[in-house]
N, C-alpha and C positions, 0 to 999 in steps of 0.2 A: 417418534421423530428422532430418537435418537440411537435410532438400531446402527451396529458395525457391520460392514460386508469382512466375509474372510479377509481380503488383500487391504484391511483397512480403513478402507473410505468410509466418510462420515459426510451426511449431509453438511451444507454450508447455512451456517443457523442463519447468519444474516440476513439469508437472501428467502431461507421458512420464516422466518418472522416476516418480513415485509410481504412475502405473500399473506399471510398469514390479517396483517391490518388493511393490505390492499381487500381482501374479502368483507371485512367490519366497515368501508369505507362505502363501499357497495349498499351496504346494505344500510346505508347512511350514518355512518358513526364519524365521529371528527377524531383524527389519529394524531398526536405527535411521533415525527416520523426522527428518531435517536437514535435506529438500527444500523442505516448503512452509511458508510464514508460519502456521498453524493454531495456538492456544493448545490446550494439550493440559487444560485446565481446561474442567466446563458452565460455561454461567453461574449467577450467583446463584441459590441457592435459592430465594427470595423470586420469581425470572424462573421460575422454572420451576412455582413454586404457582400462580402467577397462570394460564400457558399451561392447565395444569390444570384448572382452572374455566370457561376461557373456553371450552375445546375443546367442552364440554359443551352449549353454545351455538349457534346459523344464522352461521356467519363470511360473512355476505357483503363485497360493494364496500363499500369508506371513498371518501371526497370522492379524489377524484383528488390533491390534496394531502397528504392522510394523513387519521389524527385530528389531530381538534384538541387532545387535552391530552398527544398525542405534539410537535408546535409548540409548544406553551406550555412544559410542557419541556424543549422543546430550546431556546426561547427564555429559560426560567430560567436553563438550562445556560451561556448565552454573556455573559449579566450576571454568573452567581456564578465564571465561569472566566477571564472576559476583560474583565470591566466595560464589556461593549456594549450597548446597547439594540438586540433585534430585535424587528423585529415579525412573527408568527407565520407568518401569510400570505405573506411572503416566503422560508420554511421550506416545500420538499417530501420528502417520507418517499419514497425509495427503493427498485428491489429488488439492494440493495447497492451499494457506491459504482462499479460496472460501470455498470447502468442512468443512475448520476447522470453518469457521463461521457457516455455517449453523445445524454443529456439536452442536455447541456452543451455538448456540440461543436455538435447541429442549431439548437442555440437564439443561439448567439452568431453564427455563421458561415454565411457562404456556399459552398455546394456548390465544394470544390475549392480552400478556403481551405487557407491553409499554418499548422501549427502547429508552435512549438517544444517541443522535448521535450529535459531531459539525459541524458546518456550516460556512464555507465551510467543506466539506468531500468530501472522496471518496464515490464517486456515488453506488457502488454497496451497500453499507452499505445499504441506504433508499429504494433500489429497491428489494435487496435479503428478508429486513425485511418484505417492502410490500405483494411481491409475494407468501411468508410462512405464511401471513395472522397475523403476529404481528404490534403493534403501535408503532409510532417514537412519541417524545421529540425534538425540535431541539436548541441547545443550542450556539448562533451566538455568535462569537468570532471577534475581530477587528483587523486591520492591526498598530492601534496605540497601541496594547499591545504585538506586533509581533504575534499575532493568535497564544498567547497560555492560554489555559485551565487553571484557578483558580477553586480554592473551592471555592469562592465568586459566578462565573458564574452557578456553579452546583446547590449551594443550592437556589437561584434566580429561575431558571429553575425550580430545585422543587416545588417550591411555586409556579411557575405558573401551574403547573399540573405536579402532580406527576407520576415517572417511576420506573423499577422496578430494570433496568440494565442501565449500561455508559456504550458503547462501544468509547474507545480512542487511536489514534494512535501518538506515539511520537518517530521519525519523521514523521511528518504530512503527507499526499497528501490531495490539494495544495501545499501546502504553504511552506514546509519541516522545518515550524518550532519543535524543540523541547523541551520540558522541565528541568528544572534541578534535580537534586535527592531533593531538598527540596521543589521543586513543584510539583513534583510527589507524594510526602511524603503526601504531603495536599488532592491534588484527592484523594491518599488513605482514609484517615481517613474521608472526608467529606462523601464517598460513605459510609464506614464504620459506620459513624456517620447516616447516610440517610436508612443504611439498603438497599442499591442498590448493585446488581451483578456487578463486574467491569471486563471489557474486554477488555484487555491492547494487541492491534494489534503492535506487533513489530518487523514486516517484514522488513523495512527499517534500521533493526539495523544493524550494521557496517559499514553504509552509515553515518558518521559523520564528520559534517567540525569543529566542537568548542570543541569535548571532546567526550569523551567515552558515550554512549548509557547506559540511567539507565535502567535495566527490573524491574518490578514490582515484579519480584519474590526477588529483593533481602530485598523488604518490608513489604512483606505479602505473605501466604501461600492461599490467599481465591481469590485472582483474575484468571481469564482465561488467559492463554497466547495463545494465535496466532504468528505463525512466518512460515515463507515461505523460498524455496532456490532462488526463482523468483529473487529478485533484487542482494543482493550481492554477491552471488555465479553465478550468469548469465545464472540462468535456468528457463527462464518462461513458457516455452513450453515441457520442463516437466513435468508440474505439481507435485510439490513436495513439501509441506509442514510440518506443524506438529503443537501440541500445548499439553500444560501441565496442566494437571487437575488438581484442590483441589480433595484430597482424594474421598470425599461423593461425589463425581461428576462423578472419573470417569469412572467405571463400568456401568453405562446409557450411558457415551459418546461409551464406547468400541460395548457396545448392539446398538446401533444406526449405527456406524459405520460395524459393521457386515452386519446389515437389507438394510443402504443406498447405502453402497460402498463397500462392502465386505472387501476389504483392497485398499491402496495405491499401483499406479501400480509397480512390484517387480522392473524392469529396472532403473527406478527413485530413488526407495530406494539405489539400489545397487550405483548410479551414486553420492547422496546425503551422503552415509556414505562416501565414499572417497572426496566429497567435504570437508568434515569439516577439512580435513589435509592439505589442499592448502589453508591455510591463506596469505601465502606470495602472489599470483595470484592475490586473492584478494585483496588484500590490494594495488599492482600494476593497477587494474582499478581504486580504488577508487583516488588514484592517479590521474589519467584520467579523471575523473567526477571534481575533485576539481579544476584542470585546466583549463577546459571546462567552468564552475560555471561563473568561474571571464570573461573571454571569452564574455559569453553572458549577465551575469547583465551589464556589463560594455557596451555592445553594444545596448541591449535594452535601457537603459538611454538614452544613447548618440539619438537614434532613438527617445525618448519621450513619452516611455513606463513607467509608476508610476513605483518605487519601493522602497518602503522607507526600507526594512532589505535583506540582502543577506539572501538565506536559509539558515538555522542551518545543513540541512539534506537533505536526498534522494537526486533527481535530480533533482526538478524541481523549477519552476522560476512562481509564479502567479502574473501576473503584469496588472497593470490598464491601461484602453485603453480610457481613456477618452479625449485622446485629439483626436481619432485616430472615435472612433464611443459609441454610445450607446444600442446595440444590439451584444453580442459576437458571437452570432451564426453567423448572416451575416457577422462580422466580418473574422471569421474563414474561411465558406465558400466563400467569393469574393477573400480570402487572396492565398487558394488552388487553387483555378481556374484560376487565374491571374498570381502568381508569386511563383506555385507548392509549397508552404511553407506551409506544415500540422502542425495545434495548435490545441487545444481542447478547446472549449469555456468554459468561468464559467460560466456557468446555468450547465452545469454537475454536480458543485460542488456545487450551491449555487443558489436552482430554486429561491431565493427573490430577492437578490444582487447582481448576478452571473454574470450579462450582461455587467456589470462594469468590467468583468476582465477576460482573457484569460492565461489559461497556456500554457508553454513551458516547455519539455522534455529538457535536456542536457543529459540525459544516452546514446545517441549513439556516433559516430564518432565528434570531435573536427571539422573535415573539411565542415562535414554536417552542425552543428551551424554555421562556420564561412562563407558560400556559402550561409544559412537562411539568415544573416544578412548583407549581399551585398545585396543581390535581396530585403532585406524588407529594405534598405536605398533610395532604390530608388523608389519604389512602397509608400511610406508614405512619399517622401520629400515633 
């Protein structure tokens, strides 16, 4: 499972594990599913009348940029969230913020450019960049500065070999640490200062437990944004995202997106404009997630799982298993096979340090965590 290709690529444990319990499930076993980011909520009823109606309808091609009253919305959205003026056309509709990275990376860079990425990260970051034949940077980040991102860490990096772009998510996967608007301010200006593209992933915004989510846009006009409906509107299997150009940018992103994907699928868009009007919904899961939160750091402790900071953000919980094993992968899987509890190891996130520490999801059901952590109280006494 966990063989390298030469060019790098690593499976996506997340996504072997959940197949992995999907098969146990089959064959009748009851699984806690703590593997993947997935909100275990639809969306909006209100998103789901509307798909209703429209399905009824010819879903052909939308403009290669999206709709336009999907931009207009999301252009409302970054005024009434972050007090930015965007303008629409600089807004494309994605199919999920997967498509918007790979958007991202052909649009800024040249073939064979180097990117930075932190470490831990999200997995797909280092396999997407591999697979399109670009260079990682990797810029490790500690649990005693709560895993997050200084200018101090970037320009270090730099020095040790120079990159051309940061890609950085705040709130994190792993770790759901986030930054503050005067730490973020610093990334800005250090890339700024370094001459580096920055690519500010901030799919997990509105998933916040300490305070409002800063975007980069409201610090600078020259950073990528990526942002996705996957986690807090509760559509990951729509595939629906988007992200916002610098001017010079994004006229190659639109020409790419024509050549790659023609547009985002119209169903999605139509489901994603009416999501952005069900903040109240939302903001009742997240509700849900922050309950849950305390639920599982508190019982993982208790169990004897490391955790020295509760997440700032998203859902999830990356906690050390040193008392428990030193290989996460095995960890994960004896954990699934024995006591149906699906985690995703850290070497998804961290192939150096990674085996030191497994994650846990809290984005599904409260009842699911609280049934994980009966079964793994007795399986680790």
């Amino acid at each position: 499972m966990t063989s390298t290709a030469a060019d790098g690529l690593m499976p996506f444990f997340a996504m072997d594990i959940l197949k992995q319990a999907k098969l146990l499930e089959g064959q009748g076993r009851t699984v806690c599913h703590l593997e993947v980011g997935e909100p275990g909520s639809a969306p909006a009823p209100a998103v789901r009348a509307a798909v209703a109606k429209a399905v009824e309808n010819p879903q052909g091609y939308t403009n290669a940029k999206g709709l336009l009253e999907l931009r207009e919305g999301l252009a409302a959205y970054y005024q009434r969230n972050h007090g930015v003026a965007v303008d629409p056309e600089l807004i494309l509709a994605t199919m999920g913020s997967s498509a918007g990275f790979i958007l991202a990376f052909h649009t800024a860079f040249k073939p064979g450019a180097r990117i930075a990425i932190t470490r831990p990260g999200y997995p797909a970051y280092i396999n997407t960049l591999f697979g399109l034949g670009f260079g990682i940077a990797e810029i490790p980040l500690t649990a005693e500065n709560g895993w997050r991102l200084t200018g101090a860490d970037i320009e270090a990096a730099y020095a040790r070999e120079k990159f051309d772009g940061l890609l950085f998510a705040s709130p994190a996967n792993p770790t759901g640490a986030c930054v503050s608007r005067e730490q973020l301010a610093e990334i800005i200006a250090t890339c700024e200062k370094l001459g580096v593209t920055l690519i500010s992933d901030e799919i997990y915004h509105g998933l916040d437990y300490t305070g409002p989510c800063v975007s980069a846009l409201e610090l600078t006009q020259n950073a990528i944004i990526i942002n996705s409906f996957s986690k807090y509107y509760c559509m990951t299997g729509w595939r629906i995202g988007w992200m916002v150009m610098p001017e010079a940018l994004v006229r190659r992103a639109e020409i790419l997106q024509q050549n790659l994907f023609i547009s985002a699928p119209t169903l999605s868009q139509i489901a994603a404009t009416v999501a952005l009007g069900e903040v109240d919904y939302s903001e009742e899961q997240k509700a849900g997630y922050a309950a849950t939160r305390d639920v599982l750091f508190n019982g993982l402790r208790e169990i004897g799982f490391s955790l020295p900071h509760d997440s700032d953000g998203a859902f999830y919980a990356y906690a050390g298993i040193e008392k428990f094993s030193n290989n996460s992968m095995k960890f994960c899987e004896k954990m699934l096979d024995a006591i149906g509890v699906a985690a995703t190891p850290g070497i998804d996130f961290d192939r150096v340090d990674g085996n030191r520490f497994v994650r846990f999801s809290f984005a599904g059901t409260r009842a699911s965590v609280e049934e994980a952590l009966v079964r793994m109280r007795t399986y680790l006494k």
